[in-house]
N, CA, C and O of each residue as an XYZ file, in Angstrom:
360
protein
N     -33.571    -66.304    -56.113
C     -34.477    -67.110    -55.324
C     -35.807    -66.398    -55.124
O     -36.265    -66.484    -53.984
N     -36.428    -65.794    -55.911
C     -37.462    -64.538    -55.727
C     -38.915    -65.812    -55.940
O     -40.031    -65.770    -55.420
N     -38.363    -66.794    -56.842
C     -39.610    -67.801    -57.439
C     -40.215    -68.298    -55.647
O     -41.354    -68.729    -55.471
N     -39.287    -68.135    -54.593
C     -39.630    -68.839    -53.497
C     -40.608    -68.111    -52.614
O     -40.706    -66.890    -52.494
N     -41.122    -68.787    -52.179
C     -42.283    -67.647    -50.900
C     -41.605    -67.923    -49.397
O     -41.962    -68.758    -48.566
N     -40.445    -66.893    -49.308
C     -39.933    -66.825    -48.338
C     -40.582    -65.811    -47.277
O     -40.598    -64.584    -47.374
N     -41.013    -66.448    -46.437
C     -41.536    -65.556    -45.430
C     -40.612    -65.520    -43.986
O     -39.679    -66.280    -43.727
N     -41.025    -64.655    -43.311
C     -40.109    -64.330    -41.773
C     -40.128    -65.778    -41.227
O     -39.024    -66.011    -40.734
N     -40.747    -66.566    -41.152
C     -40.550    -67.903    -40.040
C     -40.289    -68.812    -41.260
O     -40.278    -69.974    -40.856
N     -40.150    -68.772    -42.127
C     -39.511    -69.835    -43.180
C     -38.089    -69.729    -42.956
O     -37.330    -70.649    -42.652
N     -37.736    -68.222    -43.180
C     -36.275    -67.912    -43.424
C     -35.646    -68.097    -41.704
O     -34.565    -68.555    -41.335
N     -36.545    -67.666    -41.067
C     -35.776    -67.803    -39.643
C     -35.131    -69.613    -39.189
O     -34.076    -69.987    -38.678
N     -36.651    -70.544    -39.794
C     -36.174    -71.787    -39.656
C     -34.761    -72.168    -40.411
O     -33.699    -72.578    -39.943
N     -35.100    -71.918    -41.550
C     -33.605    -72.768    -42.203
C     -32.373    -72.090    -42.074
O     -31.316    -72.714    -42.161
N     -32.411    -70.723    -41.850
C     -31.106    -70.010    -41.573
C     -30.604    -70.384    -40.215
O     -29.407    -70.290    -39.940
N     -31.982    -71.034    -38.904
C     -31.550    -71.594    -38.006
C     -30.812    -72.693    -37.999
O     -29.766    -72.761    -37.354
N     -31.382    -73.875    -38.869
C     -30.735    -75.127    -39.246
C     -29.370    -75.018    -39.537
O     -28.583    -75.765    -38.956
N     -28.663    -73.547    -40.995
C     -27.648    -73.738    -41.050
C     -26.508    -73.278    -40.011
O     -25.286    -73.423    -40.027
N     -27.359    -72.687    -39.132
C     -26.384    -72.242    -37.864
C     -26.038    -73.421    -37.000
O     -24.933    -73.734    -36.555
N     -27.525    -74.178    -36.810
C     -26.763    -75.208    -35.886
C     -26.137    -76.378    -36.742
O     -25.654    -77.176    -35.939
N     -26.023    -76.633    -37.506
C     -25.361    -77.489    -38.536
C     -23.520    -76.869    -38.141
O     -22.491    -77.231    -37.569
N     -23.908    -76.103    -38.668
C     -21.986    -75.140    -38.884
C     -21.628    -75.298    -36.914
O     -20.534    -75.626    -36.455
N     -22.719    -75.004    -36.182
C     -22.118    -74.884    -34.641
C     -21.794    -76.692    -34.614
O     -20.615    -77.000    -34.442
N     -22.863    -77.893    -34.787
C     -22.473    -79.002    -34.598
C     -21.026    -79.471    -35.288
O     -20.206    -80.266    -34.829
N     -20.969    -78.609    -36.727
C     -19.254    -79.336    -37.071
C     -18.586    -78.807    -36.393
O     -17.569    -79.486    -36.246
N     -18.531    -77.456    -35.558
C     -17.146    -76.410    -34.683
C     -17.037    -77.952    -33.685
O     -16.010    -78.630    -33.713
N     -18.048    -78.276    -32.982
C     -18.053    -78.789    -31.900
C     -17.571    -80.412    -31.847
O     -16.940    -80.934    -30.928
N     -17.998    -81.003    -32.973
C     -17.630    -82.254    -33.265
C     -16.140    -81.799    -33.564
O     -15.588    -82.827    -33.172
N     -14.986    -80.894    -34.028
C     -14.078    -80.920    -34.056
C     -13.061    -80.531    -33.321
O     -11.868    -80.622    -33.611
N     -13.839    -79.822    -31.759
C     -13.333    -79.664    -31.252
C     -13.431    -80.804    -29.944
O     -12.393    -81.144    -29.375
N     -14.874    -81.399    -29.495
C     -14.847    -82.054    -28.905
C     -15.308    -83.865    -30.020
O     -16.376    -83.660    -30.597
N     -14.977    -84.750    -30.215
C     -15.455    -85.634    -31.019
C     -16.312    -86.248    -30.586
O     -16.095    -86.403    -29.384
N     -17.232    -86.725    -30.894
C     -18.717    -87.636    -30.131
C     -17.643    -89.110    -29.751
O     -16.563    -89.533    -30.164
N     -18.856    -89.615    -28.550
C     -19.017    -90.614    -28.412
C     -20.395    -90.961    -28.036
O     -21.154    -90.449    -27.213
N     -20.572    -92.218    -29.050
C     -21.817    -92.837    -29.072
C     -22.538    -93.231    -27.730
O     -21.809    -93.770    -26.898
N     -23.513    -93.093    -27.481
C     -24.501    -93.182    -26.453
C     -25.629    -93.812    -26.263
O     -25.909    -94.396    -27.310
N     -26.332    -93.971    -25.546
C     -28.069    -94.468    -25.428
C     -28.490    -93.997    -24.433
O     -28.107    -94.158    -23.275
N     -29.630    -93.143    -25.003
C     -30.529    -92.399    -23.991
C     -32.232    -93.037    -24.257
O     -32.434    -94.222    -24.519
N     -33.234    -92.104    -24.142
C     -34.547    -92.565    -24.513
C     -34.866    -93.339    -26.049
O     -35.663    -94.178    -26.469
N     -33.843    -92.595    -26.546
C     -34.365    -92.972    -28.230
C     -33.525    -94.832    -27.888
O     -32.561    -95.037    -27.151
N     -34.239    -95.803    -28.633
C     -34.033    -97.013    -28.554
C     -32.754    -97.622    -29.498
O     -32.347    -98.755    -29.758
N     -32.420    -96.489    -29.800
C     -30.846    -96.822    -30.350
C     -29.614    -96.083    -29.731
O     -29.755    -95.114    -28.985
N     -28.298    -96.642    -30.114
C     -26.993    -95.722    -29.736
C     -27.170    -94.693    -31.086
O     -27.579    -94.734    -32.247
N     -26.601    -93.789    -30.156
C     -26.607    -92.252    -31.082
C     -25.558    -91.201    -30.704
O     -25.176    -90.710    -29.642
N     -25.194    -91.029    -32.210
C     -24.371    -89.947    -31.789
C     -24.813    -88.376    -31.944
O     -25.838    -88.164    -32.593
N     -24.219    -87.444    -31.479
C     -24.317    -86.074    -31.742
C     -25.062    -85.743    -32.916
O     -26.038    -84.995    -32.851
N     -24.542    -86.414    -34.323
C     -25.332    -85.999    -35.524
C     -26.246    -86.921    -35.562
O     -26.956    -86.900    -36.567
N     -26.431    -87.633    -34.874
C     -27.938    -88.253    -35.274
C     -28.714    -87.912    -34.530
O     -29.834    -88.056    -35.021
N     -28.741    -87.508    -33.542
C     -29.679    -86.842    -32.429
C     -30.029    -85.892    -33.182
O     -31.245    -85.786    -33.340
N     -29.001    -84.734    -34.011
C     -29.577    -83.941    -34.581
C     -30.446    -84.041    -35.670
O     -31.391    -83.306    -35.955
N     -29.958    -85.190    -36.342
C     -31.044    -85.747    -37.291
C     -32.639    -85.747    -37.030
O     -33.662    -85.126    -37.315
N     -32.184    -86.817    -36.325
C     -33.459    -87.387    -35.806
C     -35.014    -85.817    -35.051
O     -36.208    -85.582    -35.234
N     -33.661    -85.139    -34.105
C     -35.037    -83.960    -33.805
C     -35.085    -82.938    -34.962
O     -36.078    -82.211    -35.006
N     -34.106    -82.793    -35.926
C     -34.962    -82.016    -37.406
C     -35.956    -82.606    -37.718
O     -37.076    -82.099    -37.644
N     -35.611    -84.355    -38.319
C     -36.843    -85.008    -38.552
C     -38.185    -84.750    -37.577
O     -39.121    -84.184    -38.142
N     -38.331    -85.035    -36.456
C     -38.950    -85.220    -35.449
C     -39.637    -83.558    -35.524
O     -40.857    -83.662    -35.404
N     -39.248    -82.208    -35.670
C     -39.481    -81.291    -35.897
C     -40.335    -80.525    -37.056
O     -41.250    -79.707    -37.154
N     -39.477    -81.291    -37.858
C     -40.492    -81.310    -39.229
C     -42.095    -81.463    -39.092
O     -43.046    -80.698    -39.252
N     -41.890    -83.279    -38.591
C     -43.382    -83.566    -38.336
C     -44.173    -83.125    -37.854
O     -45.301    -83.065    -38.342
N     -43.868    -82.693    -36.795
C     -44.285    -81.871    -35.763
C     -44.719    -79.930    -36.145
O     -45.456    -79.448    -35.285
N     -44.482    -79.367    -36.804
C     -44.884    -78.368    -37.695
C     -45.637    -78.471    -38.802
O     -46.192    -77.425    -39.138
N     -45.906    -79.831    -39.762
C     -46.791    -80.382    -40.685
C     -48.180    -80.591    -39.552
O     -49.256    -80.046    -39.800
N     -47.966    -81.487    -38.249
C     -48.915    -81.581    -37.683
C     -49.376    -80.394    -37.076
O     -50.606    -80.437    -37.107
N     -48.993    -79.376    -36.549
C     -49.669    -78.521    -35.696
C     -50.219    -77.757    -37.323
O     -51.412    -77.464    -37.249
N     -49.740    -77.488    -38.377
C     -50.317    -76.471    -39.480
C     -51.530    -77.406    -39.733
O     -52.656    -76.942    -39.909
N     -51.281    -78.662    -39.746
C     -52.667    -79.357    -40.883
C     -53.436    -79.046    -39.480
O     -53.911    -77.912    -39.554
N     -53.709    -79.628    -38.295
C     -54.559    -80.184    -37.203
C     -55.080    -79.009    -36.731
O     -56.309    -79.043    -36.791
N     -54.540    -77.709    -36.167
C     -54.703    -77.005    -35.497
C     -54.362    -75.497    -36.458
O     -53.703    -75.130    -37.431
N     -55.447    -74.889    -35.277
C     -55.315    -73.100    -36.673
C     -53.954    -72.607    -35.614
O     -53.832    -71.406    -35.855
N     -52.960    -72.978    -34.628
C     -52.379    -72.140    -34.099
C     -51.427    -71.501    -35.029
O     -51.572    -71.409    -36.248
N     -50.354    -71.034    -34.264
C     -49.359    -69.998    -35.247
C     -48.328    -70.811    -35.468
O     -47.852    -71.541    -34.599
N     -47.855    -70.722    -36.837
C     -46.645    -71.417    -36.888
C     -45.416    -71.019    -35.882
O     -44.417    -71.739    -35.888
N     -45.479    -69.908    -35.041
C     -44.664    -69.755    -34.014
C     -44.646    -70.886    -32.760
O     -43.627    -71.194    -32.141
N     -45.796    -71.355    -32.555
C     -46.212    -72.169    -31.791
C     -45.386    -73.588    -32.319
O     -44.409    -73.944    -31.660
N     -45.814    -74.409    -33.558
C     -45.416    -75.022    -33.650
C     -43.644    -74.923    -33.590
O     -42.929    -75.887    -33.313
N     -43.176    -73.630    -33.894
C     -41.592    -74.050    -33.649
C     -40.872    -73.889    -32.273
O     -39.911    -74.580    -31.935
N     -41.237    -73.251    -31.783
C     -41.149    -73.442    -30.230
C     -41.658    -74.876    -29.971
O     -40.780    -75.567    -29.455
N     -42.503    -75.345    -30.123
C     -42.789    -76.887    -29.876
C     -41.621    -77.665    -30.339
O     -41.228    -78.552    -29.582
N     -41.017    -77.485    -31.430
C     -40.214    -78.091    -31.637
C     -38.768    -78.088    -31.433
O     -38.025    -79.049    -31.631
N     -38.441    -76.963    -31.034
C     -37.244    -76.246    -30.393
C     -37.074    -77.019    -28.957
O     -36.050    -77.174    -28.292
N     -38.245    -77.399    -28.731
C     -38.315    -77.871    -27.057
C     -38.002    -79.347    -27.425
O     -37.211    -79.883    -26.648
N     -38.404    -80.029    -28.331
C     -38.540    -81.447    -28.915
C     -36.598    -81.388    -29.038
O     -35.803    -82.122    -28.452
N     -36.367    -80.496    -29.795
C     -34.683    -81.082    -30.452
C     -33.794    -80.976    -29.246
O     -32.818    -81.698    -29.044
N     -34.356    -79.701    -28.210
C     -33.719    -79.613    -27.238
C     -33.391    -80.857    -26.382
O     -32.266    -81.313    -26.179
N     -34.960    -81.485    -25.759
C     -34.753    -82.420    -25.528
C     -34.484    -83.923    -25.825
O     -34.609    -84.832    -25.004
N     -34.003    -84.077    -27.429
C     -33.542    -85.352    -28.093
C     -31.896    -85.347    -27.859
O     -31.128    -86.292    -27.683
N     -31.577    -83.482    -27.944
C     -30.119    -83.708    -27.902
C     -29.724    -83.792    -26.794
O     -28.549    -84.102    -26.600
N     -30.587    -83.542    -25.749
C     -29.555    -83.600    -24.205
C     -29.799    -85.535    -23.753
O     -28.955    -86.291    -23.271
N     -31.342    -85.863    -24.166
C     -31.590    -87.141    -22.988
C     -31.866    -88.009    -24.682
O     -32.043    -89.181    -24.351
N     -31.931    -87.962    -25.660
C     -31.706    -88.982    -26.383
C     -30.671    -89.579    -26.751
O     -30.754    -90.572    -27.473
């Protein structure tokens, strides 16, 4: 994988993803979802909440890099706060 330009907050993001991925299956098998409705305008379960704030996260790091000179640290903390709060009140 050397062709890749892996840098410290690249690798930190997706090695994060596969952690909470592997923690969401422990948990879905130990506790099983039930579907819900919070802010987001649909019922949702556990993995779609998570869906939805990766998605929602994504964007949100495209926008702070194109719009703004801050640090990409910034934008993931922004978004850490975003998934946080999709998975508890969405």
């Amino acid at each position: 994988m050397s062709w890749m330009a892996w840098t410290l907050p690249t690798a930190l993001f997706f090695g994060g993803i596969a952690v909470l991925l592997a923690g969401m299956t422990l948990v879905e098998l130990r506790w099983p979802c039930v579907e819900r409705k919070g802010f987001l305008p649909i019922t949702t379960t556990r993995g779609d909440r998570l869906f939805i704030g990766l998605l929602g996260s994504a964007y949100l790091h495209l926008l702070v890099i194109g719009v703004t000179d801050w640090s990409v640290w910034i934008a993931s903390l922004l978004s850490l706060l975003w998934l946080c709060a999709v998975m508890r009140w969405g």
